[in-house]
N, C-alpha and C positions, 0 to 999 in steps of 0.2 A: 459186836461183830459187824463189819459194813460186808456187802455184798454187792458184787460188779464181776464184773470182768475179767479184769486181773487177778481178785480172789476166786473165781471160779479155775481160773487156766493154771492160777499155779497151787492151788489147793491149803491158802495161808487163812488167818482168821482174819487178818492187817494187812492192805493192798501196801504197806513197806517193804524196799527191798534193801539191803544190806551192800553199799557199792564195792566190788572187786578190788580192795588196794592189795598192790605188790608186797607179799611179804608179811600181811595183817590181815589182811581177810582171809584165814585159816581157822581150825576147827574151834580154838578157845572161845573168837569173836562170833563168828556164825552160826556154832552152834547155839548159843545165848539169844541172837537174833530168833532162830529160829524155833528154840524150845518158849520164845515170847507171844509167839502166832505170826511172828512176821519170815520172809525170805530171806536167809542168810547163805551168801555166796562165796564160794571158794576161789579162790587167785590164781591166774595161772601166771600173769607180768611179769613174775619173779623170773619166768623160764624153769624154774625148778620142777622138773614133772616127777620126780621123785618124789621127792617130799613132798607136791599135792597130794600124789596118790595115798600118801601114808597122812596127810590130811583126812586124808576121804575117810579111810578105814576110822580115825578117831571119830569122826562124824558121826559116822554110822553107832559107832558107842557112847557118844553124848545125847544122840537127841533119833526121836524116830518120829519126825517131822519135814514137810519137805525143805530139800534147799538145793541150789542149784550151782554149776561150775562158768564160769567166765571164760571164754578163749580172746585175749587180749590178738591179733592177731599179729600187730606189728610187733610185738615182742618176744611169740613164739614162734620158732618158723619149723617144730617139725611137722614133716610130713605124714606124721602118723597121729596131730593129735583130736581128729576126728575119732577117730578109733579108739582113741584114749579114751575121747570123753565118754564117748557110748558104752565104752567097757565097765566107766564106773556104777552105772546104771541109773543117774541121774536122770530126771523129767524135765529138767526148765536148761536151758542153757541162755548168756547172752554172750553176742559175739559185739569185739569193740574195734577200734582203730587198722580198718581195714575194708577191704571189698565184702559187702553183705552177699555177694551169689557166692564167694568164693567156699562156703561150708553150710551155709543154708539148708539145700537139698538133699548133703548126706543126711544132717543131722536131722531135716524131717523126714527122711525115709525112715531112720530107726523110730520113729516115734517121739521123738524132743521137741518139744517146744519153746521154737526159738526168738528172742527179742533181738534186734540189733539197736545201739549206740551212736546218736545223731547231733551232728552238731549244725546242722540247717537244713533250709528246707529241700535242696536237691539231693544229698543223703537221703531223707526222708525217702522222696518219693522212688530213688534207688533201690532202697531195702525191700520198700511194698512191693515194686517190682520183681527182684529177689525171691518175693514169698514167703517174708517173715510174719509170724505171729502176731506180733506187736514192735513197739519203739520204744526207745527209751528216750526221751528229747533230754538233751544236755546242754545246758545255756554256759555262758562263758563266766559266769561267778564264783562257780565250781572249783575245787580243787583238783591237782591232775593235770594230766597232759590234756592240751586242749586244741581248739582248730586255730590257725593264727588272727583268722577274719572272725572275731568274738562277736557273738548276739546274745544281748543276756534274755536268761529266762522268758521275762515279762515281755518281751518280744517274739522270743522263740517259739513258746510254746503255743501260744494261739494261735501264729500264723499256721503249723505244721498241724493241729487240731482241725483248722480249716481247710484242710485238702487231704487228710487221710481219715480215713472211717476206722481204722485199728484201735484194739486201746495200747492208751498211752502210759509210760510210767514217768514222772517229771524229774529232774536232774540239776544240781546245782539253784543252791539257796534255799534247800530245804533241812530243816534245823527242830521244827516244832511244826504241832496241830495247825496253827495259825497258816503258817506259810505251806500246809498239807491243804488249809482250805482252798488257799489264794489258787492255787495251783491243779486245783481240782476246777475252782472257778474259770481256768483257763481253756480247761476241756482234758483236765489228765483223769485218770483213774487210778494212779496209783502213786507212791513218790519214793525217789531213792535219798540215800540219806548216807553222806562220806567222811566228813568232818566230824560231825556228831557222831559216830560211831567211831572214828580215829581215839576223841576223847573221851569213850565210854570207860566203865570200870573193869571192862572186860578185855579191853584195846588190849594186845600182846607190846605196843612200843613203850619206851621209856615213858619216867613221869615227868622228865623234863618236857616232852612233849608236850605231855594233854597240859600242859603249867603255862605253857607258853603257848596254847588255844586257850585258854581259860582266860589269860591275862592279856589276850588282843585286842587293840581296838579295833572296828571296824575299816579301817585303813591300812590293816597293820596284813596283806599281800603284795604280793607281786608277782607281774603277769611278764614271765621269760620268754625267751628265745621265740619272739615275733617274727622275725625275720631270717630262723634257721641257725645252721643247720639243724634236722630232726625237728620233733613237733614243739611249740611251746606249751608253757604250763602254767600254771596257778600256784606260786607256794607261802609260805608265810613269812614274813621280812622278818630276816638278821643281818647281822654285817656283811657276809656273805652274798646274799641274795639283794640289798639293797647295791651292793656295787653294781654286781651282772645286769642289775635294771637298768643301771646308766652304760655301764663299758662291761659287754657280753665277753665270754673268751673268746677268739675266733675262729676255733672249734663245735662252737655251739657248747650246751652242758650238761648233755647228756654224760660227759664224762663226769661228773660231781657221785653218778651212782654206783662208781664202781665202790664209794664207801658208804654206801646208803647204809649196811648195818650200824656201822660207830654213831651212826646219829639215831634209826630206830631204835637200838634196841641197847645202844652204850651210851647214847643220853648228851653225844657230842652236837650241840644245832651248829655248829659249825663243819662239819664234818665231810657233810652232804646237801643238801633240799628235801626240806620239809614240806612237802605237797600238801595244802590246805585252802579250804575256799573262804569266801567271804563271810560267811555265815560263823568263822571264831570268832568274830567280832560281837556274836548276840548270845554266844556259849558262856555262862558264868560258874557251872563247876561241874565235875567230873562224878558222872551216874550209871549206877546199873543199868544194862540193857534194857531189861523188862520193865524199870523205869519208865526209861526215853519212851518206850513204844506204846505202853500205858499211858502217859501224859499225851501223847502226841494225840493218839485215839481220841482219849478225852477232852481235848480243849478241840479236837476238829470237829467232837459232838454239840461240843458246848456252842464254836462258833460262828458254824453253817445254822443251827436251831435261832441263832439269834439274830441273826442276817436276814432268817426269814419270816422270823417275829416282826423285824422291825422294819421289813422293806419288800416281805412278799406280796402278791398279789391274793385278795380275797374275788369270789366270785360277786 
């Protein structure tokens, strides 16, 4: 069990959090996250608030551990789902791809505890303004929609460590223990985990997916629609997606999701975009959750202990 911050605020045994994907971060995947000691979070990106909420309800019969709901904001726009989310009676919420005052304040007036979703460091200091909880720093390595002006991680995250006193949960190119230490090194306290959890055994999407994260090389993304329209993203190279890299539609491609199931969940990678970060490239096969988060734990024990074997300061 580590103890900090993040597992104090959101009541987990593993400062891991489980990242929000559209469509897959639902009760099969998060509740697994979450009955492992770690944070498993609920999707809203889909815009489906129906089927969250009937998420929620399985939740609540899989696991009686915490976990927490996402408000992607650019991708939901009602107006009611503040209320939404308070109604489910969730404790943790994070809010993503939007203005952090714009829901902040309701959601800490009921009681929520809320993180917001940063891709630099003037976000950052936005959100604290705002009155968030904590941050989630998301470096541009990551899978997902992304900022277009990319800082990776090992950038990101120290500088934003070094002007905000909150804790931090770290984002993008975290995969294992190892890279839970680097990252804790940075100044985080807790780490999200998107890709590796895409290819768990617990992943709700096709096997051609987690097959074609498994079989990646490190090389084997690409970072779309830089220059619009809508946000760009991070996803995993096919024929598809290595054209758009060179000649975009000029539309932007956001429209590739209106078939995003044929490819989740019907196993077409041509279909749609495969959102995934760079870290498939260090994924070699497909594992139970409580695995992932057991190894992860353990190798971050194994290799903070040995770093400070072999490089701490004695009196």
């Amino acid at each position: 069990m580590i103890r900090n911050r993040i597992t104090e605020m959101l009541g987990v045994r593993y400062p891991i959090v489980q990242a929000p994907m559209g469509w897959i971060a639902r009760a099969q995947l998060a509740s697994a996250v979450s009955n492992a000691g770690a944070m498993g979070i609920i999707e809203t990106s889909s815009g489906d608030l129906e089927g969250v909420r009937g998420e929620i309800v399985k939740m609540r019969q899989l696991t009686d551990k915490p976990f927490g709901v996402n408000v992607a904001q650019a991708f939901v726009r009602d107006p009611d789902i503040v209320k939404f989310v308070i109604d489910q009676g969730v404790k943790f919420v994070s809010t993503s791809a939007g203005d952090p005052t714009k829901y902040c304040g309701q959601l800490k007036e009921a009681g929520l505890t809320v993180f917001h979703v940063v891709p630099s460091l003037a976000a950052a200091l936005k959100a604290v303004e705002a009155g968030v909880d904590g941050l989630i720093v998301e470096g541009s390595e990551g899978g997902g929609f992304k900022n277009p002006r990319d800082v990776a991680t090992m950038v990101l995250l120290p500088l934003v460590c070094s002007r905000v006193g909150l804790p931090i949960i770290a984002a993008g190119g975290i995969t294992d223990g190892r890279t839970m230490a680097a990252a804790f090194a940075l100044g985080a306290e807790g780490v999200q985990m998107g890709t590796r959890m895409v290819s768990a055994a617990e992943s709700p999407v096709h096997e051609n997916w987690k097959t074609a994260i498994v079989e990646a090389r490190e090389t084997d993304t690409v970072f779309l629609n830089r220059f619009g329209p809508g946000p760009a993203l991070r996803a995993l190279r096919t024929e598809k997606t290595t054209a758009y890299e060179k000649s975009p539609p000029a539309d932007g491609v956001m429209g590739e999701f209106r078939n995003a199931l044929a490819l989740y969940f019907g196993g077409d990678m041509e279909a749609a975009i495969a959102l995934s970060g760079q870290v498939a490239g260090r994924i070699d096969s497909v594992k139970p959750v409580a695995e992932i988060i057991r190894e992860t734990a353990a190798e971050f024990e194994s290799v903070t202990a040995d770093l400070g074997a072999r490089y701490g300061v004695t009196a």
